[in-house]
C-alpha positions as YAML, in Angstrom:
chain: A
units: angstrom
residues:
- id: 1
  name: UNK
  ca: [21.30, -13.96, -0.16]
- id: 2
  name: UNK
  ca: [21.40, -15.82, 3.06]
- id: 3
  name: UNK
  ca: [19.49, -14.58, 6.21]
- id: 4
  name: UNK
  ca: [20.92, -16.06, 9.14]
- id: 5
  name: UNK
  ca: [18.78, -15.66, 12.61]
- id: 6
  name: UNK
  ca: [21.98, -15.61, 14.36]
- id: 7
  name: UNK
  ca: [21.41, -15.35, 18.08]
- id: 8
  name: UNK
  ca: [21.60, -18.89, 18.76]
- id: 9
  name: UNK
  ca: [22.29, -20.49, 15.78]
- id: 10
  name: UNK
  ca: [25.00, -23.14, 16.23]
- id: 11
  name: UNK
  ca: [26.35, -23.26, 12.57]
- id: 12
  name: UNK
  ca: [27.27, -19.63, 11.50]
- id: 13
  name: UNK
  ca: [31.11, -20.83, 10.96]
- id: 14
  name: UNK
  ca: [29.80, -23.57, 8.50]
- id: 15
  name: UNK
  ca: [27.34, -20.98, 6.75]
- id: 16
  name: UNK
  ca: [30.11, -18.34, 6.21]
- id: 17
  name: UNK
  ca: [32.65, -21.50, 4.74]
- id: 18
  name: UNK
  ca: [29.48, -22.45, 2.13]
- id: 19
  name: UNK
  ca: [28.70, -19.11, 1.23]
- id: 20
  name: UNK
  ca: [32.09, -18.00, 0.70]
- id: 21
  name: UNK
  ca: [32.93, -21.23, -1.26]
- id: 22
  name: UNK
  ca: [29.47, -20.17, -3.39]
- id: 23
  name: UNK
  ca: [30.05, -16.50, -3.27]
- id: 24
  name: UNK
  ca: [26.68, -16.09, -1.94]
- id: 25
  name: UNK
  ca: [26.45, -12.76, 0.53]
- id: 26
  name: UNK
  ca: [25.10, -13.13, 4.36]
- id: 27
  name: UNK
  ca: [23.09, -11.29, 6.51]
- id: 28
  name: UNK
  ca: [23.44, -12.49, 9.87]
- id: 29
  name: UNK
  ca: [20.61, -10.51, 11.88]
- id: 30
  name: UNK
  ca: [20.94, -10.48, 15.89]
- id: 31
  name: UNK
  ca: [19.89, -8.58, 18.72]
- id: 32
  name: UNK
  ca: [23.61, -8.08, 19.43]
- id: 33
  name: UNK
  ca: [26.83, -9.85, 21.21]
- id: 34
  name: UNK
  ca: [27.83, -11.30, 17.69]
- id: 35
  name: UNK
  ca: [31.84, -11.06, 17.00]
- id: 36
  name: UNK
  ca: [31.82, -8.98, 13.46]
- id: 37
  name: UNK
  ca: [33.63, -10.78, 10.61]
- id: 38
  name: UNK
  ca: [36.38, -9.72, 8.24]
- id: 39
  name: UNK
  ca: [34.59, -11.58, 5.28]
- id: 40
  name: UNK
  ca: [33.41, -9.17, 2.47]
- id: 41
  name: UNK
  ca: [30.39, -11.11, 2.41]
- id: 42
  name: UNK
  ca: [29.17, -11.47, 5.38]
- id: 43
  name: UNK
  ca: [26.97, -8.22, 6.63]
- id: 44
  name: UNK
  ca: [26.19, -8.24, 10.47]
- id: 45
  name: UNK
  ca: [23.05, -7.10, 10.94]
- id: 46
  name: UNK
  ca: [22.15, -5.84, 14.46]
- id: 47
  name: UNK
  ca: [18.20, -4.95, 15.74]
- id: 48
  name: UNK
  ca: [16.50, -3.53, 18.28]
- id: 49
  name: UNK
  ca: [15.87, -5.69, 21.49]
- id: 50
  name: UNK
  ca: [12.70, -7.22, 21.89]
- id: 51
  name: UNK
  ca: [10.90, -10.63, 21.05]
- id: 52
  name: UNK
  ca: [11.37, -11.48, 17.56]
- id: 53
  name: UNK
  ca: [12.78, -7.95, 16.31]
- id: 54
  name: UNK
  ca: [15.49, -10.00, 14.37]
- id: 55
  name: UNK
  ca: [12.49, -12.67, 13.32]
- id: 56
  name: UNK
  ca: [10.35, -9.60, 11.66]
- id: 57
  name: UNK
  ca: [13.77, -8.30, 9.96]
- id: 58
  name: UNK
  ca: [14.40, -10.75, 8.50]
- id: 59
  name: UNK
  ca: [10.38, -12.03, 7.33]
- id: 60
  name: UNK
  ca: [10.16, -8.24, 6.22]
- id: 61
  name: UNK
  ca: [12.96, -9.19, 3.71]
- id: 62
  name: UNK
  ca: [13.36, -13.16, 2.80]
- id: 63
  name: UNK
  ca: [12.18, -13.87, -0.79]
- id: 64
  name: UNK
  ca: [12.31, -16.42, -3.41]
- id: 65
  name: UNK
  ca: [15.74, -17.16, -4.52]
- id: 66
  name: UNK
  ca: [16.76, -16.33, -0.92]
- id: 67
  name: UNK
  ca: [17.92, -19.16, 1.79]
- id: 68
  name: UNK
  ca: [16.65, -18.50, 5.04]
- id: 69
  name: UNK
  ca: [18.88, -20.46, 8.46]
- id: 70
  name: UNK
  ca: [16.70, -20.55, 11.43]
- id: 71
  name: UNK
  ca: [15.43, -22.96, 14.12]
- id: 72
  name: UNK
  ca: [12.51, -20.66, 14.75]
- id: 73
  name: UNK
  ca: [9.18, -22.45, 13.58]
- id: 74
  name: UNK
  ca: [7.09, -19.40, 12.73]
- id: 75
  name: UNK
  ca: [9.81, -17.38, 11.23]
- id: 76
  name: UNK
  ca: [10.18, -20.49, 8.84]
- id: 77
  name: UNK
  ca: [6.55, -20.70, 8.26]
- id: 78
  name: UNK
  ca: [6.50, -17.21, 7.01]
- id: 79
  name: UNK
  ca: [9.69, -17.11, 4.82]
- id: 80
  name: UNK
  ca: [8.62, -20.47, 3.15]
- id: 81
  name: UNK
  ca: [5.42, -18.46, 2.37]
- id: 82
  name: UNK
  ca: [7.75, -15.74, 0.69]
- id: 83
  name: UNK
  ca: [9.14, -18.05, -1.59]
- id: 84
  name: UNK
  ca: [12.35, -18.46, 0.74]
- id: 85
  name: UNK
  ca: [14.51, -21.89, 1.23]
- id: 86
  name: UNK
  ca: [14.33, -22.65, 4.93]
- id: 87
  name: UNK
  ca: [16.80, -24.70, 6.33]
- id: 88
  name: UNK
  ca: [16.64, -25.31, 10.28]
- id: 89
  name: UNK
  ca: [20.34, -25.96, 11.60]
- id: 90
  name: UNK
  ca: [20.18, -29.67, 11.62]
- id: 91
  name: UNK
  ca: [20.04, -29.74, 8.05]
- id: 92
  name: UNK
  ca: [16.40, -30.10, 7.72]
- id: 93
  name: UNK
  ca: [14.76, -28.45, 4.90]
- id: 94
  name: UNK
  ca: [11.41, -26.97, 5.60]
- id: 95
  name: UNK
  ca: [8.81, -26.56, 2.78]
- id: 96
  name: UNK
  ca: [5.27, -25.82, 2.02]
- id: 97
  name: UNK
  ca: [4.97, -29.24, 2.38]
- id: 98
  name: UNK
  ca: [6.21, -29.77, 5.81]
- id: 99
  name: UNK
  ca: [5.63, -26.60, 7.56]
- id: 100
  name: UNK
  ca: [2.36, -27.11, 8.71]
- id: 101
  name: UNK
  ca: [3.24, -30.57, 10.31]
- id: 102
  name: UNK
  ca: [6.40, -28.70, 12.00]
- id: 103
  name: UNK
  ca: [4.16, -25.95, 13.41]
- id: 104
  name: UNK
  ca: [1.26, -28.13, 14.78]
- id: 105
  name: UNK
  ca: [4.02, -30.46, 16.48]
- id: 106
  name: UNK
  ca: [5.68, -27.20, 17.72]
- id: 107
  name: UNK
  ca: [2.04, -25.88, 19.25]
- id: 108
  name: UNK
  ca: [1.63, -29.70, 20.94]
- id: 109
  name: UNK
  ca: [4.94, -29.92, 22.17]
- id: 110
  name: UNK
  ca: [4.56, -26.24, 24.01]
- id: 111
  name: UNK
  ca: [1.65, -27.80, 25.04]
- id: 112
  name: UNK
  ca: [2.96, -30.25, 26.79]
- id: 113
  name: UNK
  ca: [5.43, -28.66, 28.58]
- id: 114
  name: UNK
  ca: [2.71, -26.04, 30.08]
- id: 115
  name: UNK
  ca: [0.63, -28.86, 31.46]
- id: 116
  name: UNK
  ca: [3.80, -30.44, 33.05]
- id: 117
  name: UNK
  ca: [6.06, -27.95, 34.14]
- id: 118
  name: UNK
  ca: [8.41, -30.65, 35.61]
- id: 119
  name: UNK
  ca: [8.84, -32.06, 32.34]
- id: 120
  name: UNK
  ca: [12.52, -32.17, 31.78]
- id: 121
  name: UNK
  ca: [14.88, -33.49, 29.00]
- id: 122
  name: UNK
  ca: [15.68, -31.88, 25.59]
- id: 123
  name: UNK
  ca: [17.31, -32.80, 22.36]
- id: 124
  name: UNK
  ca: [20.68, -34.35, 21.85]
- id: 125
  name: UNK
  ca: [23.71, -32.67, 21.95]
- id: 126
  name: UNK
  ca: [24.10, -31.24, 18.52]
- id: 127
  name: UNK
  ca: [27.45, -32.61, 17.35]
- id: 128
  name: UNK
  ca: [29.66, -33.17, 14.16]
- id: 129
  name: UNK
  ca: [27.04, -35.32, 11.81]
- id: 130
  name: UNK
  ca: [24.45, -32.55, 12.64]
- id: 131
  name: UNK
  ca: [27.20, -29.48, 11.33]
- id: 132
  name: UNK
  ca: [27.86, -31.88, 8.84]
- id: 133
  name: UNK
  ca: [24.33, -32.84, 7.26]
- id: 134
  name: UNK
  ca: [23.89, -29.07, 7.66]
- id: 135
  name: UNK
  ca: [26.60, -27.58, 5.70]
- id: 136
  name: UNK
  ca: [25.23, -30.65, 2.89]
- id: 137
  name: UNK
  ca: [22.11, -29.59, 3.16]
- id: 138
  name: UNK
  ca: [22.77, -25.68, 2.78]
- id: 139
  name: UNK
  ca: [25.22, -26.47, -0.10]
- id: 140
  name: UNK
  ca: [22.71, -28.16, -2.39]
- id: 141
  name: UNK
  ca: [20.02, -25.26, -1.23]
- id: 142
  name: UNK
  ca: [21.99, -22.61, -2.85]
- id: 143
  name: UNK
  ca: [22.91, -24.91, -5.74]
- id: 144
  name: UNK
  ca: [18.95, -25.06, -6.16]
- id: 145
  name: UNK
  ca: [18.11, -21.64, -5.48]
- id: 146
  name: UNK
  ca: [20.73, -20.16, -7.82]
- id: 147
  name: UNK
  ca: [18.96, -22.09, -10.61]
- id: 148
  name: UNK
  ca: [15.49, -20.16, -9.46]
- id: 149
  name: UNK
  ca: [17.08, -16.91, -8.95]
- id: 150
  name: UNK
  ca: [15.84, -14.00, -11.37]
...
């Protein structure tokens, strides 16, 4: 299974394309405003509002043999404790043995930006190479994870 947190993730086109080349089902989990798809299997899953409803959905429920899409830090942190693949929508894979890194650069950067509220700037524009390296990426995860599944 894949758990997409969907509200702002920028590659649910290229997740449905590898899951339905893989046959692998997907749970995209939002608080709402998310077109539903004809694709047998993908499920739209829709939560209460409220800060990180569709985080706690889906932590309640990612496992091992499960891949888990998400830019959210702390959901990641807990689904890589489940046993879950975590793959942020860049591509990047987070692990037990990255997560904590990831997290304590997360806490300093939000640290930053509270002692300098005129800090501006942001990433770069997420483009082709990024949907690219992520739809890579998410195509060797399953390829791993189906040779873990039970």
């Amino acid at each position: 299974m894949i758990y997409v947190d969907a509200d702002a993730c920028p590659v649910k086109s290229e997740v449905e394309t590898v899951a339905t080349r893989n046959r692998v089902p997907v749970r995209f989990v939002s608080n709402g405003g998310l077109r539903p798809s004809e694709n047998p299997l993908i499920e739209m899953v829709f939560v209460d509002q409220g800060p990180d409803v569709a985080d706690m959905w889906i932590a309640a429920r990612a496992g091992s043999g499960d891949v888990v899409v998400t830019g959210d830090i702390p959901l990641a942190a807990k689904c890589v404790e489940a046993g879950a693949a975590v793959l942020r929508p860049d591509g990047q894979a987070l692990t037990s043995a990255n997560i904590g890194q990831v997290l304590a650069t997360r806490d300093l950067m939000a640290d930053l930006r509270a002692a300098d509220p005129f800090r501006q700037g942001g990433g770069r524009p997420f483009g082709r190479a990024d949907r690219s390296r992520f739809s890579n990426a998410l195509e060797n995860t399953l390829r791993k994870a189906k040779g873990q599944a039970v």
